[in-house]
C-alpha positions as CSV (number, residue, x, y, z in Angstrom):
1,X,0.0,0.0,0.0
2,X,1.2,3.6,-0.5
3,X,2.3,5.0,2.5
4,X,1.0,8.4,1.8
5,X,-2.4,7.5,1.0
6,X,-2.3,5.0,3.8
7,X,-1.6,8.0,6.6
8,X,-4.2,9.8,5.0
9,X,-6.9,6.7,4.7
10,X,-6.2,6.2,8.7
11,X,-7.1,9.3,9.8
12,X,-9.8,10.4,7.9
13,X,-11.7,6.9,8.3
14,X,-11.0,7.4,12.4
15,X,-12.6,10.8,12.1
16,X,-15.6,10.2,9.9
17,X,-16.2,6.8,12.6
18,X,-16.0,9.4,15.3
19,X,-18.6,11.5,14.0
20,X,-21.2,9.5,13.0
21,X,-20.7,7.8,16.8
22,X,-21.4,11.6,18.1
23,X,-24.3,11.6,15.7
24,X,-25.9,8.6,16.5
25,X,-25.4,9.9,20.7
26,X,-26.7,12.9,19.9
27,X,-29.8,11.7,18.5
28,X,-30.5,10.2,21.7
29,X,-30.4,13.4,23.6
30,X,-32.5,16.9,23.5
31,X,-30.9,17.8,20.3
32,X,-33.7,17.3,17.5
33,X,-33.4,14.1,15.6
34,X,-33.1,16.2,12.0
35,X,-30.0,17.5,13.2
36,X,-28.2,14.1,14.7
37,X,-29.3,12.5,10.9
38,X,-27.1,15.4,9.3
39,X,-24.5,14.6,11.9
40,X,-24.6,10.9,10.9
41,X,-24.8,12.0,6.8
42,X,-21.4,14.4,7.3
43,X,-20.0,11.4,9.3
44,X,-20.5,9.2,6.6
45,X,-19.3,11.6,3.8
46,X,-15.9,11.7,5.6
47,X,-16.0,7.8,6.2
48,X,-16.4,7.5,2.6
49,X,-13.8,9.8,1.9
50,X,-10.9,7.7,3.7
51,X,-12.1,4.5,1.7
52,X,-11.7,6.9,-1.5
53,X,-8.0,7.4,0.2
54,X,-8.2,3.5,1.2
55,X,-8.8,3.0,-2.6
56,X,-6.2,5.0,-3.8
57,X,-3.4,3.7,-1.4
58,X,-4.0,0.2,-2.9
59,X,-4.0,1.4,-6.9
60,X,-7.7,0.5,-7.1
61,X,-10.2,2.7,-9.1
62,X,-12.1,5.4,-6.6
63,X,-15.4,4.5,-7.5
64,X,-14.8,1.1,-5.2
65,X,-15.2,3.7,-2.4
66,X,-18.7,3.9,-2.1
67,X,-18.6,0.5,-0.7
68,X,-17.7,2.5,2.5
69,X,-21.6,3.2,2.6
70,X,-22.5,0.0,3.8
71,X,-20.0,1.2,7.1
72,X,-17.7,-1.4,8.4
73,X,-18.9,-3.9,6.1
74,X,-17.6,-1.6,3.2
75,X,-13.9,-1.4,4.9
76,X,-13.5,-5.0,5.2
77,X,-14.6,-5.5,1.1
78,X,-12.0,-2.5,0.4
79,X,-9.7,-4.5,2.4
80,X,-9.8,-8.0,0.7
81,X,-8.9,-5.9,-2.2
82,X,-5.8,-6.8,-3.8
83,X,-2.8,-4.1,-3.2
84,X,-1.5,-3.2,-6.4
85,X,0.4,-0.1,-5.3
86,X,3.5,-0.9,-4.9
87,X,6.1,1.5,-4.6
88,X,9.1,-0.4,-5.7
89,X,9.9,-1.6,-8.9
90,X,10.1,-5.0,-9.2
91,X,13.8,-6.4,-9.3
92,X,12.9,-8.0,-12.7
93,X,12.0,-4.3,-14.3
94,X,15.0,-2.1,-12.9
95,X,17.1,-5.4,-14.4
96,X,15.7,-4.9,-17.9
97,X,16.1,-1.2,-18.2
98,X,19.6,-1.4,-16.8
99,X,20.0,-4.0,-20.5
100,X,18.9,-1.4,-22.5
101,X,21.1,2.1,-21.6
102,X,23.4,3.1,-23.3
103,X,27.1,3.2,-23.5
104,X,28.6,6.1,-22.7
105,X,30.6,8.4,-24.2
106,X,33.9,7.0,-22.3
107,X,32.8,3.5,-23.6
108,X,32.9,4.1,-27.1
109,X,36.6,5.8,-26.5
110,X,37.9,2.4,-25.6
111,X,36.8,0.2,-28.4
């Protein structure tokens, strides 16, 4: 997974969890019940936001993000995804390209 993408997939999935828990508390309390639903709906934008950042960490499409709507369920699909971000290059390619350069100007000099 991309590191950068994974920071960012951490944190905002923590936050948007936090706020639709505050939401869903809230609705239990004096505050009107329209409200706490908005709560839970700006929760869930920012939950779907870190799959989007989930997504992108693992090379898949961003569309696979609105998985995340189905909440914890959604994070475990993202997760069996297979990771094709991979930051290295495989051994096999930086071998190949290192065939193909090409000689340098000293090289030619000693033929």
């Amino acid at each position: 997974m991309i590191k950068k993408y994974q920071t960012r997939a951490n944190i905002v999935l923590v936050v948007g969890f936090v706020i639709v828990m505050i939401g869903g508390k809230v609705g239990q309390g004096a505050i009107p019940p329209a409200v706490a639903g908005l709560i839970v709906l700006l929760g869930l934008g920012v939950w779907v936001a870190g799959c989007h950042q989930y997504c992108m960490g693992k090379a898949q499409p961003g569309w696979k993000a609105i998985y995340g709507i189905v909440f914890p369920l959604g994070l475990i699909a993202l997760a069996l995804l297979p990771d094709e971000g991979n930051e290295k290059p495989s051994a096999k390619r930086r071998k190949k390209k290192s065939a193909r350069r090409r000689r340098s100007y000293d090289e030619y000099e000693a033929e």
